[in-house]
C-alpha positions as CSV (number, residue, x, y, z in Angstrom):
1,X,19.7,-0.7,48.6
2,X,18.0,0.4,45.4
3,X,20.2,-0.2,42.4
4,X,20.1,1.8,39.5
5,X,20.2,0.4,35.7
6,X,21.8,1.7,32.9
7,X,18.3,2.7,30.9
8,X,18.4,0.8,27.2
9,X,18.2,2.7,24.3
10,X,16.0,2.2,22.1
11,X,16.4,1.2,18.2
12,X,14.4,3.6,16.4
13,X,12.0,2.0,14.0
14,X,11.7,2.7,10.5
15,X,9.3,4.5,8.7
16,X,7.6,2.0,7.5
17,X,7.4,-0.1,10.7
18,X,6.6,2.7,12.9
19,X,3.6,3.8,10.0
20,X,2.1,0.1,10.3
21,X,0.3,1.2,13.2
22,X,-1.6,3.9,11.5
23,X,-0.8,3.2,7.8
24,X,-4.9,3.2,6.9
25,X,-4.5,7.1,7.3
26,X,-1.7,7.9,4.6
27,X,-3.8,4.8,2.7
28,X,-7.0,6.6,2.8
29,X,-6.3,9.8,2.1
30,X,-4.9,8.7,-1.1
31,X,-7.7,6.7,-2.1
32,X,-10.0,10.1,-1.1
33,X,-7.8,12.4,-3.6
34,X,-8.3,9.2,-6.3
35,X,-12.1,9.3,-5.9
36,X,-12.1,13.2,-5.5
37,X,-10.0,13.3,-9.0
38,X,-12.4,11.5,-10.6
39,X,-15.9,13.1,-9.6
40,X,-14.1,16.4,-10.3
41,X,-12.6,15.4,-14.3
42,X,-16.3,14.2,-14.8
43,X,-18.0,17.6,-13.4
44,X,-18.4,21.0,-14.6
45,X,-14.9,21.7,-13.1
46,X,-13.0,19.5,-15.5
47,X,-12.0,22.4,-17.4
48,X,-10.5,23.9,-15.0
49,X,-8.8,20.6,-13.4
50,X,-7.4,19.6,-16.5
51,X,-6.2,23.4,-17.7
52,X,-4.2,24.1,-14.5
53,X,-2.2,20.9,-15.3
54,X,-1.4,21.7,-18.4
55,X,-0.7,25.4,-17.3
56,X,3.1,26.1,-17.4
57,X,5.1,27.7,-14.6
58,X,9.0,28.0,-14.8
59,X,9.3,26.5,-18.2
60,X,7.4,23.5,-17.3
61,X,3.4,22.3,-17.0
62,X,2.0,21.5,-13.2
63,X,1.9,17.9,-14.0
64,X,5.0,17.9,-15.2
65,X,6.5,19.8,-11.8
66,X,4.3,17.1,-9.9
67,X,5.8,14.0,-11.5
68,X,9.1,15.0,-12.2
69,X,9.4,17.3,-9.1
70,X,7.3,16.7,-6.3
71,X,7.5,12.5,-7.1
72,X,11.2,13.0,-6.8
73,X,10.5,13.1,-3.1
74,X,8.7,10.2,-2.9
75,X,11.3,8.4,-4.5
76,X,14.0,9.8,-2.1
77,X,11.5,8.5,0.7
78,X,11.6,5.2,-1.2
79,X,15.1,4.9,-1.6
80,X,16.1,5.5,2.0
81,X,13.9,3.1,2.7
82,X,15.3,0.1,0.7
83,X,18.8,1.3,2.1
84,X,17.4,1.4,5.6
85,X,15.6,-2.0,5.1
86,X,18.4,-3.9,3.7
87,X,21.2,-2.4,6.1
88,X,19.5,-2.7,9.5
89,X,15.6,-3.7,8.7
90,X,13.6,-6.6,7.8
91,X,15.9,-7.3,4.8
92,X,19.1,-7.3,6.7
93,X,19.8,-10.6,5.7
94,X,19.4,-13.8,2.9
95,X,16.6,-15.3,4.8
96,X,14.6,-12.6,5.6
97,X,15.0,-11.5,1.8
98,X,14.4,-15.4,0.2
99,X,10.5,-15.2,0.2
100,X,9.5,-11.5,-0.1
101,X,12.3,-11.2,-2.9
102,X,11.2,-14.5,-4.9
103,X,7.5,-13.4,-4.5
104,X,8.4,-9.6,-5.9
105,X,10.3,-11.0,-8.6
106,X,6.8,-13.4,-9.3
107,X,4.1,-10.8,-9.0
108,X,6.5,-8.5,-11.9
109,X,7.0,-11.0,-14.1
110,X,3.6,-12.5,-14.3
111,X,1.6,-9.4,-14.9
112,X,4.2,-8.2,-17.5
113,X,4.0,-11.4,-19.4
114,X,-0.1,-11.2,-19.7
115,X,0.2,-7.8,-20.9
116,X,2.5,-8.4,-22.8
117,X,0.5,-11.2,-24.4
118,X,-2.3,-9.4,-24.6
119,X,-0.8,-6.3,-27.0
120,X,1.2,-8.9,-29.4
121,X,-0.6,-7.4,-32.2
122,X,0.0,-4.0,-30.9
123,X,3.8,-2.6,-31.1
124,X,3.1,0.8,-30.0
125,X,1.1,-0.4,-26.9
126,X,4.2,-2.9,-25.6
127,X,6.0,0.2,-24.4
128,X,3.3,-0.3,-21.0
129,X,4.2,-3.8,-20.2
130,X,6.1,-2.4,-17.1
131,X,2.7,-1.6,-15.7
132,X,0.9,-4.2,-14.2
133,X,4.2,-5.0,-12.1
134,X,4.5,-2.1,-9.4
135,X,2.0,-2.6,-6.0
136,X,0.7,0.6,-4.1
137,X,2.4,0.2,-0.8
138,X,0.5,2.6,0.9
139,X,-3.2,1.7,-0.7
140,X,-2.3,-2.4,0.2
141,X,-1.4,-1.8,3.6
142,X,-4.1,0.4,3.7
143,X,-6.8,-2.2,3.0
144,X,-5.0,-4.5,5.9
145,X,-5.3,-2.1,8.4
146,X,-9.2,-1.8,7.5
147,X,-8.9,-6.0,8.4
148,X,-7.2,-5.3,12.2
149,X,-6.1,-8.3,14.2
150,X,-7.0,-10.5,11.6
151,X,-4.3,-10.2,9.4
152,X,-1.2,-11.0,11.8
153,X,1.7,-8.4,11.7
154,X,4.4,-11.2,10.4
155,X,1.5,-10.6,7.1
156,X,2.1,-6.9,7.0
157,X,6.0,-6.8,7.5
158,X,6.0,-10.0,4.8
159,X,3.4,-7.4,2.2
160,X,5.9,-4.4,3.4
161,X,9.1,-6.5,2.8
162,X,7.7,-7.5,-1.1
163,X,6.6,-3.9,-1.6
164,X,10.1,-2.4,-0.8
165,X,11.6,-4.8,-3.1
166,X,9.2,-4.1,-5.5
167,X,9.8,-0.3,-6.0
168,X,13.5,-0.8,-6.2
169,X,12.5,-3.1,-9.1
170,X,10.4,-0.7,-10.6
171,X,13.3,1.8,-10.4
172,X,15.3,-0.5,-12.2
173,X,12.8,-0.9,-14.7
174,X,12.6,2.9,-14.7
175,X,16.3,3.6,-15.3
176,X,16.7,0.8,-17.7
177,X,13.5,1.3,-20.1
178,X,12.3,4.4,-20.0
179,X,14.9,7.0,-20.5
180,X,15.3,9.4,-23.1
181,X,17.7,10.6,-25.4
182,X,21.3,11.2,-23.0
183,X,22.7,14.2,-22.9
184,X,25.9,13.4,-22.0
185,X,27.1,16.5,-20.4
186,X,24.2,16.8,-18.2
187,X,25.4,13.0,-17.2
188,X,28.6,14.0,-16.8
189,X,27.5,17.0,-14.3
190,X,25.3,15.1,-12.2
191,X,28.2,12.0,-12.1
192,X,30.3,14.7,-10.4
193,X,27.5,16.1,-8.3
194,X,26.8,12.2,-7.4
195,X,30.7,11.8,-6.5
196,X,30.4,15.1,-4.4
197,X,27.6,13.1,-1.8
198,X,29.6,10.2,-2.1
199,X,32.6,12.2,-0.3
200,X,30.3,13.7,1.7
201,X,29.3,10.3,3.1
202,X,32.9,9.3,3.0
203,X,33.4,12.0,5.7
204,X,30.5,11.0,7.8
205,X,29.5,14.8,7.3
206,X,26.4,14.5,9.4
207,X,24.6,17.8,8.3
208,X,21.6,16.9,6.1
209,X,21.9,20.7,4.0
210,X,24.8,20.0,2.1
211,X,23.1,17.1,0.9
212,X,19.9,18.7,0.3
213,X,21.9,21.1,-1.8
214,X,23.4,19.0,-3.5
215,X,20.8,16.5,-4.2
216,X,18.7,19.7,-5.6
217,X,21.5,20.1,-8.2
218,X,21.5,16.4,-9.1
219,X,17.6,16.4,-9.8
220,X,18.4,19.6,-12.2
221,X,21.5,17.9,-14.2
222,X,19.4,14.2,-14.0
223,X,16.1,16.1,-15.4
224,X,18.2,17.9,-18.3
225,X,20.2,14.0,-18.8
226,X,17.1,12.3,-20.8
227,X,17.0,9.8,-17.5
228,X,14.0,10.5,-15.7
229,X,14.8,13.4,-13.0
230,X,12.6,11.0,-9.8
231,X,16.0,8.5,-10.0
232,X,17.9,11.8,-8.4
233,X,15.9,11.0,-5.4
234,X,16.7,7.4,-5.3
235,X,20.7,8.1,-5.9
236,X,20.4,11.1,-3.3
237,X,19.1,8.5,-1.0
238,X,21.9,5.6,-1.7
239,X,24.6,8.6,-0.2
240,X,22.9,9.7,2.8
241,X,25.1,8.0,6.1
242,X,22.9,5.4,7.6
243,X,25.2,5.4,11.0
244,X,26.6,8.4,12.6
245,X,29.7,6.4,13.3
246,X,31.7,3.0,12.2
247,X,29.9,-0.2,14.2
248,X,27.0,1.5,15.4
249,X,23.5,0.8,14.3
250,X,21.3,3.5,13.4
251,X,19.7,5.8,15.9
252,X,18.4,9.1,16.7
253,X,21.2,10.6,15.5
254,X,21.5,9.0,12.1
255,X,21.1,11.5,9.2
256,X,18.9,8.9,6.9
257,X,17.1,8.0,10.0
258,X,16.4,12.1,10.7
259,X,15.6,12.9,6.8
260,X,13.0,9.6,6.2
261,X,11.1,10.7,9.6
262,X,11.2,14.1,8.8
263,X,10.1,13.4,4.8
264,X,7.3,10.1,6.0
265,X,4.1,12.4,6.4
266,X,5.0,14.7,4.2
267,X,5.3,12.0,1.6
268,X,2.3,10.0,2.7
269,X,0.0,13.5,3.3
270,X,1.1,15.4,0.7
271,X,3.1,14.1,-2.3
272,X,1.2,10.9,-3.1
273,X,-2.5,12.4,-2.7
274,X,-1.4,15.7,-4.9
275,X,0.2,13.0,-7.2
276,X,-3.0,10.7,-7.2
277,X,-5.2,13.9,-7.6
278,X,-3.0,15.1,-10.4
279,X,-3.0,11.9,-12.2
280,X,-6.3,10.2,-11.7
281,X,-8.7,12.3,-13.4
282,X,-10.1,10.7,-16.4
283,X,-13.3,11.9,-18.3
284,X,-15.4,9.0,-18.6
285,X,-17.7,10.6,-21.3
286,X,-17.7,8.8,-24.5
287,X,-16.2,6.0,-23.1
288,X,-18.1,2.4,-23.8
289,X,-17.7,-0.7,-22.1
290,X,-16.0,-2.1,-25.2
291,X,-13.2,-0.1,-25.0
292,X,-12.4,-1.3,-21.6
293,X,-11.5,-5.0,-23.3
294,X,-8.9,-2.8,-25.7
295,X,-5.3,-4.5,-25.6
296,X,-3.9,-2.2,-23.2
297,X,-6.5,-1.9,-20.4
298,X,-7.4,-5.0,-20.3
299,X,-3.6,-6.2,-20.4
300,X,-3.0,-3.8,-17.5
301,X,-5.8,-4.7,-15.2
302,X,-6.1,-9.0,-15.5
303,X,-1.7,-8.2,-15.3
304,X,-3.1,-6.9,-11.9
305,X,-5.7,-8.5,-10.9
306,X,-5.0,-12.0,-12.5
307,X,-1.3,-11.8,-12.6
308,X,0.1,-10.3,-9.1
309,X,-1.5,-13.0,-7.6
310,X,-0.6,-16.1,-9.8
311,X,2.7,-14.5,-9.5
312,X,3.3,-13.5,-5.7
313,X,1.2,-16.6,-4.6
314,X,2.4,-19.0,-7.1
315,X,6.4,-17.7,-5.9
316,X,5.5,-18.3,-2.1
317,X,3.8,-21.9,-2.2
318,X,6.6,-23.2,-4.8
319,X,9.3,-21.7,-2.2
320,X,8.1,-23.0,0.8
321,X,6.9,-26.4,-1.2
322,X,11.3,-26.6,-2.0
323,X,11.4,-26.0,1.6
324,X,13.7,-22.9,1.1
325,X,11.5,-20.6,3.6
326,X,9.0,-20.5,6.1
327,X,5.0,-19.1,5.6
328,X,5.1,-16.0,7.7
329,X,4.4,-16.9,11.5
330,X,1.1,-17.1,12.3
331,X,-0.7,-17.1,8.7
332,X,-2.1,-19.4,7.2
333,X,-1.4,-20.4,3.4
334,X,-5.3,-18.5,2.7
335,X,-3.7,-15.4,3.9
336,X,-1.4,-15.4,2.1
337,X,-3.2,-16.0,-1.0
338,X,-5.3,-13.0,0.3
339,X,-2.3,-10.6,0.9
340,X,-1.3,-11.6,-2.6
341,X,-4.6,-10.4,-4.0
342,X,-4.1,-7.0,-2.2
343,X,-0.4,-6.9,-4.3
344,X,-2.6,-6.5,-7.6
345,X,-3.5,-2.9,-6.2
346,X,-0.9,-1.1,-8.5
347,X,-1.9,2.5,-8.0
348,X,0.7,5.0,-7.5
349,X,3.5,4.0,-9.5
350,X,1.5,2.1,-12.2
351,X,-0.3,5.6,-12.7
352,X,3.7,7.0,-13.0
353,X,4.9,4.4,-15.4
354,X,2.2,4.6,-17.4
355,X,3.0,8.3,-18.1
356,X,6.3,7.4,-18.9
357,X,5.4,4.4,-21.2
358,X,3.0,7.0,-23.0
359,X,4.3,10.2,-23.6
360,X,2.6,12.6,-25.9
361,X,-0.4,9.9,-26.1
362,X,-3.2,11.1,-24.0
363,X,-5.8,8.5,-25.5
364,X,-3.5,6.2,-24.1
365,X,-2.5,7.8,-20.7
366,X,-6.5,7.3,-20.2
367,X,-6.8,4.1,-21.0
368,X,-3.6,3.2,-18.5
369,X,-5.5,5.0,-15.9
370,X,-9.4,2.9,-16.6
371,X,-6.8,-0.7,-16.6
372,X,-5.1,0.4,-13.4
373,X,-8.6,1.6,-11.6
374,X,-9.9,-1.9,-12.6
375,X,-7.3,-3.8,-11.6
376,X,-6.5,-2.6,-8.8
377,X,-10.1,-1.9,-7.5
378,X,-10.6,-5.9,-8.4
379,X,-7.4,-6.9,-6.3
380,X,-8.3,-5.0,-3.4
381,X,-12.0,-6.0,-2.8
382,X,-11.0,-9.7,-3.4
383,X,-8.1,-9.5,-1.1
384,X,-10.2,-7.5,1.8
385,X,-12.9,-10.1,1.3
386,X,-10.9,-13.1,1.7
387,X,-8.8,-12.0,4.2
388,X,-12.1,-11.1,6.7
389,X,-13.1,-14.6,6.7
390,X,-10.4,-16.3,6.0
391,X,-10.0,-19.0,9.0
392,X,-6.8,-17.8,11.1
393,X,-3.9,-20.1,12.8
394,X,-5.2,-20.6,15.8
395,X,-1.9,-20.3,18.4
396,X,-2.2,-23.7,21.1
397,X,-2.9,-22.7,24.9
398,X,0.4,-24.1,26.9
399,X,-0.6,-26.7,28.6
400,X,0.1,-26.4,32.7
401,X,3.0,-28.2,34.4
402,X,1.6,-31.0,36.7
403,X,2.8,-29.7,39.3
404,X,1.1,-26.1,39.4
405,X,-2.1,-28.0,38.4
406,X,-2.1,-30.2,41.3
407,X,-1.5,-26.9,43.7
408,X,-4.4,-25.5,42.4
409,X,-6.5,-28.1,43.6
């Protein structure tokens, strides 16, 4: 008699876990619009590159509709992503959250305080201090894809974990130190917008457009507020129902599981190349190699280079030194070391903080951009290199039970 089983149903992975098998793609196409801004701000098509940023549409320039507008969307992407990770992912609990949060909080600290340091004498360049802390999600896990089975995946979910926990610290950051003058009807519009998706997620309303809606009006009151419009994205994110009903885990069915899958490659193909294409185009003429020791690149790429890994590495030994957590199954401490190299890549949302540090100083926006390019082109061939011949943990044979040995025989 055959017998028939209930099929199981499958938890559906998150973004970022179901990307990890192809995350060199969304990695590499960044890098690709990075390189292609570059040759193209250094070519007889500068002119043009650089005047259709500036041009205005709708009362704003294109760069601004690209990092206030389009980057809103990657931070939406981001914040579903923390919510989804800390809910029902790989930060679900304390002890999955000990050594990726201590190591975040080290590799943001250390790099701020050598900027910092390194612009004492320089008031008006402190403003940037925020921007050797952030690590390129995408361009670090990109770089450990290139390495294949020899980085184990415990590595990539430990670099994934410290990432997420990362950008929510640099939103923090965000919110905190770099808003503008408050306009405080504008704050009091979007609070009511905000409490709007709250009810909406009180009600389990399971409908993604009425959030859409209303997280469109949020970004308009947050943008006219003075705090920067991209945190819309992240409080949109925060109300958006994780589980389509009381007690059950995400699925299918979810409507934060439905809008992150539906927003992953359009974030990864779209929004972060246009952004790197938009924001990595420097002119490099005129420029001399002294320049690049000036307070803030040089502050910006040894905080990357220097500092992410003092800090992430430094947080990791001392934490599993105190015995408070495990290294990641199946690395080795030289690994680690390696991954925290690849944490000094700072692309994407160093690029974005710098504009924000900067505003109204293109002399300095540039130099941001030749400190983060350094930096994080440093960090990543140093963490690639060590990590491809870095010795792995070997995993023991199991030894066979006396008894099937001697039946063998």
């Amino acid at each position: 008699m055959a017998s028939h089983s209930t099929p199981r149903l499958r938890r559906p992975l998150s973004v970022i876990r179901r990307l990890m098998d192809s995350e060199a793609s969304g990695g590499l196409v960044l890098m690709a619009a990075a390189a292609l801004a570059l040759v193209v701000a250094n070519s007889p098509l500068a002119g043009v590159y650089f005047d259709t940023l500036h041009a205005y549409v709708l009362g704003m320039s294109v760069a601004h509709w690209i990092n206030d507008g389009l980057m809103a969307v990657f931070f939406l992407l981001v914040g579903l992503e923390i919510k989804r990770e800390l809910l029902d992912g790989q930060l679900a609990t304390w002890p999955r959250r000990i050594l990726p949060g201590i190591a975040a909080a080290g590799g943001m600290l250390v790099p701020a305080l050598i900027y910092v340091g390194l612009n004492l004498d320089t008031p008006e360049t402190l403003a940037g201090w925020a921007i050797p802390a952030a690590t390129d999600i995408a361009f670090a896990l990109g770089v450990l894809s290139l390495l294949g089975p020899r980085v184990p995946v415990t590595l990539k979910v430990f670099l994934t974990a410290l990432a997420i926990l990362d950008d929510l610290g640099a939103v923090v950051i965000i919110a905190l130190f770099y808003t503008a003058d408050l306009s405080l009807a504008a704050l009091g519009g979007a609070a009511l917008v905000l409490a709007l998706l709250m009810a909406l997620n009180r009600f389990r309303v399971q409908s993604l457009w009425p959030y859409i809606a209303l997280g469109a009006a949020l970004w308009a009151l947050v943008l006219q507020s003075g705090v920067h419009a991209t945190l819309a994205g992240v409080a949109l994110a925060l109300t958006i129902p994780i589980r389509p009903a009381p007690g059950r885990p995400d699925d299918a069915h979810s409507p934060l599981h439905r809008l992150e899958h539906g927003l992953a490659g359009w974030v990864a193909f779209l929004v972060i190349p246009v952004f790197g294409f938009a924001n990595a185009g420097v002119s490099l003429s005129g420029i001399e190699p002294a320049m690049l020791a000036s307070p803030v690149p040089l502050g910006i790429a040894l905080g990357l280079f220097l500092g992410k890994q003092i800090g992430v590495f430094g947080a990791v030994w001392a934490t599993v030194r105190l015995g408070y957590a495990d290294v990641p199954a199946g690395a080795t401490m030289i690994q680690v070391y390696g991954v925290a190299l690849l944490c000094g890549i700072g692309f994407t949302m160093s690029l974005f903080i710098g504009a924000l540090a900067f505003p109204g100083r293109p002399e300095l926006v540039d130099a941001v951009k030749l400190g983060v390019f350094g930096g994080s082109l440093l960090s990543g061939l140093a963490g690639w290199a060590l990590l491809r011949v870095a010795p792995r943990e070997r995993v023991p044979t199991p030894s066979r039970p006396p008894a099937e040995a001697a039946a063998r025989h």
